[in-house]
N, C-alpha and C positions, 0 to 999 in steps of 0.2 A: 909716638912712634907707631907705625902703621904694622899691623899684626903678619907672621911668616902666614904665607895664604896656605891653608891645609893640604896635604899629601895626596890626600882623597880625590880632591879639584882634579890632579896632575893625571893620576891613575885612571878615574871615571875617563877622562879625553882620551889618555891613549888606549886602554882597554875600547874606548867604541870604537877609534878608528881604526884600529885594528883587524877590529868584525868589518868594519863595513868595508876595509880593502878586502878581506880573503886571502889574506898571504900573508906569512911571515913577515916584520920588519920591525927595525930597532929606529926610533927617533934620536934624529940630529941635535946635535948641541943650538942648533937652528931654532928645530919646531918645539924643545925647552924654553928657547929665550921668549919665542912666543907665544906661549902658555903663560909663563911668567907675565907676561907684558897683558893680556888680555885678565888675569888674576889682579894685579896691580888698578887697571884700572876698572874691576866691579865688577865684570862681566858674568854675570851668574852662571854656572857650570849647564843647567835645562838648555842655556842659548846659544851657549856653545856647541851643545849635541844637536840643535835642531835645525844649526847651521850645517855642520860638515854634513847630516844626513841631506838637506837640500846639494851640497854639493855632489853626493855619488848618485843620486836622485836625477839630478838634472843632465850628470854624467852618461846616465843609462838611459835617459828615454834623446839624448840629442842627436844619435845617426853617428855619432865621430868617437865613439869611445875610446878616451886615452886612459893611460896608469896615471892614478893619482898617485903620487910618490913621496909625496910631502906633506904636513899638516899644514905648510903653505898656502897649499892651494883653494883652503880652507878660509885665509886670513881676510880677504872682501868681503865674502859674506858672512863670515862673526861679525865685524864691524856695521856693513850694513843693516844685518837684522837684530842688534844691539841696537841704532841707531833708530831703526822703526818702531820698535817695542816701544821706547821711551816717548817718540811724537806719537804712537794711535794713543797710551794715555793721556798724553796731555791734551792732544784734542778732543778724545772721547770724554776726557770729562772725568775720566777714572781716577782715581788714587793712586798717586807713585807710592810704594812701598816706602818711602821714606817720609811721608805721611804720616800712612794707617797699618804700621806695623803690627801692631797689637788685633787688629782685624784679621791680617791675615793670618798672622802666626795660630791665633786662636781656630780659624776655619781649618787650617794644617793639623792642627791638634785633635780638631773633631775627628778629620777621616784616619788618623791615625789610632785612635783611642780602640776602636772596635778591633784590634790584635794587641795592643798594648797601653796599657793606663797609667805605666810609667814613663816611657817614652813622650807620650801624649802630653804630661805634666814638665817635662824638659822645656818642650815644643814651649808650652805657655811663660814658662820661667826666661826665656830669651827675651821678655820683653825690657827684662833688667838690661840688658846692653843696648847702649845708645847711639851703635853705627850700623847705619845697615846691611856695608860689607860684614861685619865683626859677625849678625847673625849670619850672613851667609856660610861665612867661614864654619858658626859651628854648626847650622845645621847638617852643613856636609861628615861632620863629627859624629854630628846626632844621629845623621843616616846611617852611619856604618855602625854603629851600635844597637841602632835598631835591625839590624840584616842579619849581624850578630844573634842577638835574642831571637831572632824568625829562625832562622837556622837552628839554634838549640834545642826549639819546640819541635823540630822535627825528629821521626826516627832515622836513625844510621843508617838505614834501607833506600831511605826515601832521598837524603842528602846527596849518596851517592849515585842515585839516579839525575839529579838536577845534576850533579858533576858532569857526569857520562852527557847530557844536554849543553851542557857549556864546552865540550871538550868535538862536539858534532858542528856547534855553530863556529866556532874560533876555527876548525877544519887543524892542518900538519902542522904545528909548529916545531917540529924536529932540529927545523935550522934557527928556532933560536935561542938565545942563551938563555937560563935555568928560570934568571931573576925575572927577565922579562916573560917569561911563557907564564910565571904565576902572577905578578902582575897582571897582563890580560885576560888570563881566568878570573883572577879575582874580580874582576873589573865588570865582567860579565856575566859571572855567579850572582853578584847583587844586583844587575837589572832582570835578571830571570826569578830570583826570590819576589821582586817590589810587583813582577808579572804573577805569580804565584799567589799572594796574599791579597792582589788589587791595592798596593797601598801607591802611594805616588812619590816622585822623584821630592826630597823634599827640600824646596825654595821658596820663596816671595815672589817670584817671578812666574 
């Protein structure tokens, strides 16, 4: 039986698109099913984010900007650069992570070790599971427990300065409701800490 895909996944996607629209909004029972659907099959969360940011990217420099309103708009190019990632290794010759897991988990592990040693050894111990969504899954697990421990290390001062920073980028959300406004903070709070420590988003991909 194929494992519930981690919460994290869900939150990471809507917490960025969130920033990169600049407005308050609540996602559709829509742009769930297709989260779901891109979780289902593999789609690692780094390529999903590097998608929609190509989307408001190409949004702002095109002459015709419109409201992205939907993670919809989004859905081409996950696909397609899901799609390219997978032929540049295979053409390049590279190793699909479902290969040389243990290569890369270990290289992930390196650059994580210099803030944490425990973490680090997680990182390595994943080579115990034998699917490569399955690590996917937990390093999104592992990442927020590692954001966790980075944050603990910090003083009370300083955490709510990164708030006050996550609460300037996300801008008004007045209009919306409680769960989601933590939600995108939270969501945002962890890519401002991984910006913070220099550590990386952490995947295979």
């Amino acid at each position: 039986m194929t494992a519930a895909p981690s919460p994290d996944y869900f939150l990471e996607i809507e917490g960025h698109f969130a920033l990169r629209r600049g407005t308050p909004f609540i996602l559709s029972a829509k742009d769930w099913a297709l989260m779901k659907g891109w979780a289902d099959a593999g789609i690692p969360l780094p390529v999903v984010i590097e998608a929609i940011d190509s989307v408001f990217e190409n949004n702002e420099t095109s002459g015709r900007k419109k409201t992205i309103s939907s993670l919809s708009y989004c859905r081409h190019a996950v696909k397609e650069l899901w799609e390219e990632r997978k032929a540049i290794a295979v053409d390049g010759g590279a190793a699909l992570p479902e290969e040389a897991p243990q290569e890369l988990l270990s290289a992930l592990a390196s650059e994580v070790e210099r803030v944490s040693a425990t973490i680090a050894e997680t990182i390595r111990c994943l080579i115990s599971e034998k699917s490569v969504p399955r690590i996917e899954e937990r390093l999104i697990e592992v990442e927020a427990a590692l954001i966790a421990e980075l944050l603990a290390s910090l003083p009370a001062e300083e955490v709510a300065a990164l708030r006050a920073d996550v609460a300037r980028a996300v801008g008004d959300t007045s209009r919306l409701d409680p769960s989601t406004r933590v939600r995108t903070e939270d969501a945002n709070l962890r890519r401002i800490v991984r910006e913070r420590f220099g550590v990386p988003r952490l995947s295979l991909f």
